[in-house]
BALOBA-1460 file (C-alpha; in Angstrom, 3 decimals):
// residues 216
<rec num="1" residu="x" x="-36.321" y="-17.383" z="-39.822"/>
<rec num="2" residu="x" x="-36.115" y="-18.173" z="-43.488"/>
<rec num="3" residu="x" x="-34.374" y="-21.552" z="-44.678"/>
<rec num="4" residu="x" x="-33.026" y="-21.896" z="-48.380"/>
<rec num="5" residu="x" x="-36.596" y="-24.466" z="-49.001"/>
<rec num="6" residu="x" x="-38.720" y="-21.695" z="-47.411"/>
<rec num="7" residu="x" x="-36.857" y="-19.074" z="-49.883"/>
<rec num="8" residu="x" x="-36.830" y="-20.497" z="-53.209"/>
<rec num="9" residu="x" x="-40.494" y="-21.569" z="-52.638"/>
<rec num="10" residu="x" x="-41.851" y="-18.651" z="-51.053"/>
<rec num="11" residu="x" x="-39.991" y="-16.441" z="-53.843"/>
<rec num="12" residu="x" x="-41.796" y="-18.683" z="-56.509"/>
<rec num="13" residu="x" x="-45.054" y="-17.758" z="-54.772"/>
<rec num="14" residu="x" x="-44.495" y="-14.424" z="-54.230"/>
<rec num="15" residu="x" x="-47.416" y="-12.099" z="-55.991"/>
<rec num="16" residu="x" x="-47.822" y="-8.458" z="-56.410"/>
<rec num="17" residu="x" x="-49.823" y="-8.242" z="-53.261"/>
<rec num="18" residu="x" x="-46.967" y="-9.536" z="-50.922"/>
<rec num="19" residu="x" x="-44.304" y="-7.579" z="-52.755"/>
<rec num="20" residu="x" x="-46.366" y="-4.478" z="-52.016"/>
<rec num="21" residu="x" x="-47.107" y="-5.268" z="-48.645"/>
<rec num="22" residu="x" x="-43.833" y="-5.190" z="-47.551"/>
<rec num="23" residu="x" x="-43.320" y="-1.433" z="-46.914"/>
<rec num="24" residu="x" x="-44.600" y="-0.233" z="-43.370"/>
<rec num="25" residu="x" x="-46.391" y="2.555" z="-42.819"/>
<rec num="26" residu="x" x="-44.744" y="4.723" z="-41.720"/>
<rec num="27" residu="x" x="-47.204" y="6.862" z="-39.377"/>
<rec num="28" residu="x" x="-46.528" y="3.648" z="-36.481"/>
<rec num="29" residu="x" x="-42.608" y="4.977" z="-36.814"/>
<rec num="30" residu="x" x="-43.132" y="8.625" z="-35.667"/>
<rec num="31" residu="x" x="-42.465" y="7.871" z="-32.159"/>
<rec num="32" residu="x" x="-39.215" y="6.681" z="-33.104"/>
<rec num="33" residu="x" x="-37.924" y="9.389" z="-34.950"/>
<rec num="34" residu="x" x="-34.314" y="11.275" z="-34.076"/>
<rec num="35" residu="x" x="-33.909" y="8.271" z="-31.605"/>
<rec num="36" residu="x" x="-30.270" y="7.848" z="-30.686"/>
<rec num="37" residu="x" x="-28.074" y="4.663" z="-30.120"/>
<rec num="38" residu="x" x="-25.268" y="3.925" z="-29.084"/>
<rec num="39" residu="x" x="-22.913" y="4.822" z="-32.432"/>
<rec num="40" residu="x" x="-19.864" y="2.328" z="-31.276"/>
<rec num="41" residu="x" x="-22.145" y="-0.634" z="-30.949"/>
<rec num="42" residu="x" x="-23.768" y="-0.015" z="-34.194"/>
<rec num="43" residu="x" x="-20.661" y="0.272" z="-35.909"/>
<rec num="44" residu="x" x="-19.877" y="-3.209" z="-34.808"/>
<rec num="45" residu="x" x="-20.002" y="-5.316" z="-38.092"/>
<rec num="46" residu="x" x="-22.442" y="-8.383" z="-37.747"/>
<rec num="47" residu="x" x="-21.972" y="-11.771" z="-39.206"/>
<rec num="48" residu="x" x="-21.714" y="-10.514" z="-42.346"/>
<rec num="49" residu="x" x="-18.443" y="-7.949" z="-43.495"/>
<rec num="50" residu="x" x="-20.472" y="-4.512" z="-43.726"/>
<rec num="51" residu="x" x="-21.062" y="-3.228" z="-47.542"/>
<rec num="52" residu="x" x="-20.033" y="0.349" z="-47.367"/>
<rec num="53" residu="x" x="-18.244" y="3.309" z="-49.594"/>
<rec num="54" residu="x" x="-16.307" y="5.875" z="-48.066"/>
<rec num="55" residu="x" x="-13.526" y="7.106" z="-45.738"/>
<rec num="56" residu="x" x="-13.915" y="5.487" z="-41.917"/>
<rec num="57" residu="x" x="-12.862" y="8.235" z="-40.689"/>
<rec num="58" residu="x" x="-15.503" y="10.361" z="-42.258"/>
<rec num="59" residu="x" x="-17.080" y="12.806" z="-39.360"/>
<rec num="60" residu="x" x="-20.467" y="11.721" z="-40.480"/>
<rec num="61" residu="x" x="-21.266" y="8.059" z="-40.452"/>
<rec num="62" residu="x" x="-24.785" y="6.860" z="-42.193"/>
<rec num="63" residu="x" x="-25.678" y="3.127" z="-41.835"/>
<rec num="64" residu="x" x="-28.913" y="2.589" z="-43.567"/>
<rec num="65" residu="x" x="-31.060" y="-0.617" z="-42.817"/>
<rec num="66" residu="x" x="-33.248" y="-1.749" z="-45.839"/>
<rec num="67" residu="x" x="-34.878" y="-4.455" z="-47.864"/>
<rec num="68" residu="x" x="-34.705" y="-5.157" z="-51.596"/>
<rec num="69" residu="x" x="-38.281" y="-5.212" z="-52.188"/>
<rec num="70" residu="x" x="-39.045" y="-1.715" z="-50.311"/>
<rec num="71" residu="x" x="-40.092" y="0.806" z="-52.538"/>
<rec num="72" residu="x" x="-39.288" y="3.433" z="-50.526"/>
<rec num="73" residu="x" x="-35.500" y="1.792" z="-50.793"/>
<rec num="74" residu="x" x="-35.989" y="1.471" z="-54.139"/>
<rec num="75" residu="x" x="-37.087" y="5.588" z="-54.359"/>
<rec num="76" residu="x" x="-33.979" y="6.598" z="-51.951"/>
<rec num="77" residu="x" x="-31.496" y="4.471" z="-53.764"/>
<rec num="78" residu="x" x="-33.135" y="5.702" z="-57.455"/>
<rec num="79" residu="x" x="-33.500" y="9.619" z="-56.535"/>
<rec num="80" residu="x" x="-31.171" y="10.533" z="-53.543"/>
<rec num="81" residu="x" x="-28.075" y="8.402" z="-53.303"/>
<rec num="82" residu="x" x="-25.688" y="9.043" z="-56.300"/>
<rec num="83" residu="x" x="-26.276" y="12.821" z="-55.222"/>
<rec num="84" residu="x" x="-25.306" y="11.823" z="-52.002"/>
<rec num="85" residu="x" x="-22.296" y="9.964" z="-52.856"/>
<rec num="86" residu="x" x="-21.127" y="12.558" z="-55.253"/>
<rec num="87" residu="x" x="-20.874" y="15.302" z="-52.621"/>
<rec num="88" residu="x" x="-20.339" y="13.712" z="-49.122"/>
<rec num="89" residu="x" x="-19.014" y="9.939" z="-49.822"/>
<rec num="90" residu="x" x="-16.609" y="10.461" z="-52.483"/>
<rec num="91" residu="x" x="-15.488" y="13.652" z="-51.395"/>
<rec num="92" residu="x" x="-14.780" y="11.529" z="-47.696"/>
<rec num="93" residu="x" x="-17.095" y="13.699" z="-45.761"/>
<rec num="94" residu="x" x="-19.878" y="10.405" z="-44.821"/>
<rec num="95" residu="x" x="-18.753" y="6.969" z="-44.419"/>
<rec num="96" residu="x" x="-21.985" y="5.125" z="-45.671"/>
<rec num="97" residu="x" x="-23.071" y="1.576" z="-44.736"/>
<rec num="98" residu="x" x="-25.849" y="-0.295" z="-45.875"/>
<rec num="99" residu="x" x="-27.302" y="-3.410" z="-43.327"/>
<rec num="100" residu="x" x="-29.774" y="-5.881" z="-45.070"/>
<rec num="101" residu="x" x="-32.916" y="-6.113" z="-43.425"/>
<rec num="102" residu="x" x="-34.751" y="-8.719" z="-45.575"/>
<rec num="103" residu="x" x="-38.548" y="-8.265" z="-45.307"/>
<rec num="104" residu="x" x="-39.379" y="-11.292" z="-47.351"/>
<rec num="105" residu="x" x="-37.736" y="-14.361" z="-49.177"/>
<rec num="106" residu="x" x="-37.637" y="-12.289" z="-52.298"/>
<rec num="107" residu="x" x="-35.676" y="-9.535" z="-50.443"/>
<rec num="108" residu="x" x="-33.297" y="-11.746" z="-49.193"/>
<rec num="109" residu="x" x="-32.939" y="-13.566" z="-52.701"/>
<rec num="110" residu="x" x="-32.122" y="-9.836" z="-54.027"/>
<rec num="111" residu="x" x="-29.439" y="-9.441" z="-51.461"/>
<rec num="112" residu="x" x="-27.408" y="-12.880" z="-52.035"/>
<rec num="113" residu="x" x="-27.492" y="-11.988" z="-55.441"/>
<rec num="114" residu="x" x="-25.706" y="-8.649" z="-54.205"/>
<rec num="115" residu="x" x="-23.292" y="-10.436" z="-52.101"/>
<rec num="116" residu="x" x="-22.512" y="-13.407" z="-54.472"/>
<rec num="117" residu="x" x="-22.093" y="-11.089" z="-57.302"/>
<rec num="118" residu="x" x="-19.022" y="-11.664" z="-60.010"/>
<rec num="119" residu="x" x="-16.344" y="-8.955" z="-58.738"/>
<rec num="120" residu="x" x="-17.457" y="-8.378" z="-55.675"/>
<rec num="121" residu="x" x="-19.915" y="-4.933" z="-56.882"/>
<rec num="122" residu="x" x="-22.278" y="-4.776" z="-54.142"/>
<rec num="123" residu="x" x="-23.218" y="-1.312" z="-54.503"/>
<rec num="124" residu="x" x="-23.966" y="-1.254" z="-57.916"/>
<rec num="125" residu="x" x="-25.600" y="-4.650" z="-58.049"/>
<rec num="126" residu="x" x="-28.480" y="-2.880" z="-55.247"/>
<rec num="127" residu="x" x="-28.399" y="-0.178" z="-57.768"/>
<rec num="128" residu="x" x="-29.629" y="-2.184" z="-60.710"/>
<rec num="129" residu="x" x="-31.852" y="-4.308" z="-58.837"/>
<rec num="130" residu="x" x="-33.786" y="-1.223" z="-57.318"/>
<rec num="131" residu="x" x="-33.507" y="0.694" z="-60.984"/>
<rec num="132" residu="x" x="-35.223" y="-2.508" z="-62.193"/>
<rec num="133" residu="x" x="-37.656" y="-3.567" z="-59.312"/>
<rec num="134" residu="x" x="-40.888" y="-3.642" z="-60.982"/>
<rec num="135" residu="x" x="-39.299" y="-6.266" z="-63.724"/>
<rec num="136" residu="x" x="-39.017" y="-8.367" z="-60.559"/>
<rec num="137" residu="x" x="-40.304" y="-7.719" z="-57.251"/>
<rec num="138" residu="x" x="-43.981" y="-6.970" z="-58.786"/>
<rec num="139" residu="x" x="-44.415" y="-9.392" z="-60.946"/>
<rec num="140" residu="x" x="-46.538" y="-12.680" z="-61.358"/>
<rec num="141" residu="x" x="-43.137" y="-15.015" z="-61.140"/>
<rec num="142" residu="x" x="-40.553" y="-12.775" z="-59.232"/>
<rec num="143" residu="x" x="-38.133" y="-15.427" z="-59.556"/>
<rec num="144" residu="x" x="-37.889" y="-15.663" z="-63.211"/>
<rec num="145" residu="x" x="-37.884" y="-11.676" z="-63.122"/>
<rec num="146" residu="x" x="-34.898" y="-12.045" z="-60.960"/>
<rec num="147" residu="x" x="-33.115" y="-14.070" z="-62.277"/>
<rec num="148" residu="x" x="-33.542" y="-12.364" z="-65.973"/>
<rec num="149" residu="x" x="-31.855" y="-9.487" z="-64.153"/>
<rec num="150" residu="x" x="-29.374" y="-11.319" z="-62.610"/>
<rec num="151" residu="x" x="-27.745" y="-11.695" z="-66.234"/>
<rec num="152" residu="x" x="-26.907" y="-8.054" z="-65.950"/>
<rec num="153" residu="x" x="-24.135" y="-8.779" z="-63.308"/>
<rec num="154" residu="x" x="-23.020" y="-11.636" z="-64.526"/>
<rec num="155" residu="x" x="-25.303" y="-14.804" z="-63.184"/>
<rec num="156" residu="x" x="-25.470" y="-17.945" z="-65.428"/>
<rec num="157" residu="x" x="-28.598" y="-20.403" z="-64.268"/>
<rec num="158" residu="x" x="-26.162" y="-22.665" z="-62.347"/>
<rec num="159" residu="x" x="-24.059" y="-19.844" z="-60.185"/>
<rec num="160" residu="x" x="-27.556" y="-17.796" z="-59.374"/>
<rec num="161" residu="x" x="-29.161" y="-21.151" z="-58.287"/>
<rec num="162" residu="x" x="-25.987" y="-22.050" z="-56.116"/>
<rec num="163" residu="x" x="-26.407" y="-18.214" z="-54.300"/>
<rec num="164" residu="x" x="-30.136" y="-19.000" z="-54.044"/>
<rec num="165" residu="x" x="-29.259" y="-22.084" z="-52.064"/>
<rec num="166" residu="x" x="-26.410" y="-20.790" z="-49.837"/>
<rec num="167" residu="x" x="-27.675" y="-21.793" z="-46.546"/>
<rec num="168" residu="x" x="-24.825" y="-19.982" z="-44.568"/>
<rec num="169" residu="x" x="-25.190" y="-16.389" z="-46.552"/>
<rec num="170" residu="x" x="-29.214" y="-16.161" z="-45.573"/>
<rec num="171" residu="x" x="-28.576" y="-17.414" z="-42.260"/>
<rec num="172" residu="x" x="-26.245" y="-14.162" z="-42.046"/>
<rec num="173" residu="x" x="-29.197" y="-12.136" z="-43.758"/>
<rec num="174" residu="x" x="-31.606" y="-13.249" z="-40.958"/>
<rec num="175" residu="x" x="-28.746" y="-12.340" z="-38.350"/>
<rec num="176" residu="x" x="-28.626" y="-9.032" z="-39.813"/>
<rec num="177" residu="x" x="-32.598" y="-8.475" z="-39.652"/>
<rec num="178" residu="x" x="-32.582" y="-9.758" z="-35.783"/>
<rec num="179" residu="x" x="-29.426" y="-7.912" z="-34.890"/>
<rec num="180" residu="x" x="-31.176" y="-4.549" z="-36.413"/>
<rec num="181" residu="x" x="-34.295" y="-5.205" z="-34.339"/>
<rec num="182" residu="x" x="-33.656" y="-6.307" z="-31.366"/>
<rec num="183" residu="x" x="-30.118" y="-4.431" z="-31.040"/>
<rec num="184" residu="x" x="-31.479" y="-1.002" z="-32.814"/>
<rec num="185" residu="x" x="-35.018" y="-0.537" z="-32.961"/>
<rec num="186" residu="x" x="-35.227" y="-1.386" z="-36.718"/>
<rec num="187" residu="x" x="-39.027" y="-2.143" z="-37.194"/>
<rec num="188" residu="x" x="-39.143" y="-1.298" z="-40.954"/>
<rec num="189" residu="x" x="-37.235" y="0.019" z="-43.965"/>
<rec num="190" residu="x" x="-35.714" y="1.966" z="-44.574"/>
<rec num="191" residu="x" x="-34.484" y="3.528" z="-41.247"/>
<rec num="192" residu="x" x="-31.210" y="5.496" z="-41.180"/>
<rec num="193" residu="x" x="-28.871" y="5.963" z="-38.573"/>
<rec num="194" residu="x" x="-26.837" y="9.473" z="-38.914"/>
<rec num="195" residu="x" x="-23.870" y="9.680" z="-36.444"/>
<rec num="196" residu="x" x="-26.328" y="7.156" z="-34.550"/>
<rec num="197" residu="x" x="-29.662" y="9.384" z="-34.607"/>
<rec num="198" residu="x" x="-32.562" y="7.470" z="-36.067"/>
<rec num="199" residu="x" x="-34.255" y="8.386" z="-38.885"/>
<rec num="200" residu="x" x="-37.321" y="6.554" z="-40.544"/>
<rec num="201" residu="x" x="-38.945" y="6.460" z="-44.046"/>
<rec num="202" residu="x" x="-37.281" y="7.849" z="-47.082"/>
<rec num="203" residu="x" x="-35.081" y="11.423" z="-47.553"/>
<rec num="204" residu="x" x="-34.712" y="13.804" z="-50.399"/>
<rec num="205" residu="x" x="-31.349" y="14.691" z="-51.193"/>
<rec num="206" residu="x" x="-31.869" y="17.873" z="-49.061"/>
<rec num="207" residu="x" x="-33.414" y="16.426" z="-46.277"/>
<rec num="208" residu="x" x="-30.372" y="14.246" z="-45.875"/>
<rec num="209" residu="x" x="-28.016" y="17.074" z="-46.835"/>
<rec num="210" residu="x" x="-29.153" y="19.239" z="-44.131"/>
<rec num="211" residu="x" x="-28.786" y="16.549" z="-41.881"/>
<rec num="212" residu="x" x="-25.112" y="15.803" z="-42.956"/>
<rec num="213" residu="x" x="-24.435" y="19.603" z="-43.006"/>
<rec num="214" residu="x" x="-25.187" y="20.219" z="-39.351"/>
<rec num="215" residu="x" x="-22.886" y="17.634" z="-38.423"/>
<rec num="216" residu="x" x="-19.802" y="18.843" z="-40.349"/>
């Protein structure tokens, strides 16, 4: 369980090995594929309000579990969702929810600055941090990195140290990682859950739109 010490520290420390380590293979995930869950439960909202775009009534629900510092994240988010969104969220067909699952200190860092962000733009604040993630998740100080990008969205040095030391925001980060495990099977990122079927590792555009056809 990561404290705000253990965070700022660790992200300080944080070299290119750990950043790339943090993506699971995912050959130890094929067992779990097109696993179903119960949908209500997962809909449930944890701790933290969910960060999602789209109708709630959409007949296709997607809640995506995922860590700042995956690059396969970082290559769905870059390559596949703004397609996505374009024909199925904003046209109100998918209701689309992302879950944090932080799988490091630098991860969670990424997703406070989300959450914190000035003007409340969640969505595009994971956009520019995975567009930029080599400037700071494989780098020799991540920390400066990060916080270089912060300035993107709006950070000054004192408000991005004040979100790197909210205690009760990562404490709803690590509920969010637990909850995903122990609740949904959520071993690694990212792992999707369409209308509560289980998918792991990342999707093209058309592997996702296929799936999101057959349910419409």
């Amino acid at each position: 369980m990561l404290n705000r010490r253990h965070l700022l520290a660790t992200a300080n420390a944080v070299t290119m090995g750990l950043a790339t380590s943090v993506a699971f293979p995912f050959a130890s995930f094929a067992q779990s594929r097109d696993a179903a869950v119960d949908e209500a439960k997962l809909l449930v909202p944890g701790i933290l309000p969910d960060q999602a775009l789209g109708n709630p009534n959409a007949k296709v629900r997607i809640v995506e579990y995922m860590s700042m510092t995956c690059s396969h994240c970082a290559n769905f988010h870059n390559k596949t969702f703004e397609s996505i969104r374009l024909d199925y969220i904003d046209t109100g067909k998918v209701y689309f929810i992302i879950r944090e699952y932080p799988l490091d200190p630098l991860a969670a860092a990424g997703f406070m600055l989300a959450r914190n962000a000035p003007g409340g733009k969640y969505f595009d604040v994971v956009s520019i941090l995975f567009k930029t993630q080599s400037e700071w998740a494989f780098v020799a100080d991540p920390l400066a990195g990060l916080r270089n990008v912060s300035k993107q969205f709006g950070y000054s040095p004192a408000t991005f140290e004040a979100t790197l030391t909210d205690q009760k925001l990562l404490d709803g980060l690590n509920a969010s990682r637990e909850r995903g495990s122990k609740e949904f099977g959520v071993t690694g990122t990212p792992t999707f859950f369409i209308n509560g079927t289980r998918e792991v590792g990342f999707m093209s555009v058309e592997e996702m739109s296929t799936k999101i056809r057959a349910m419409l």
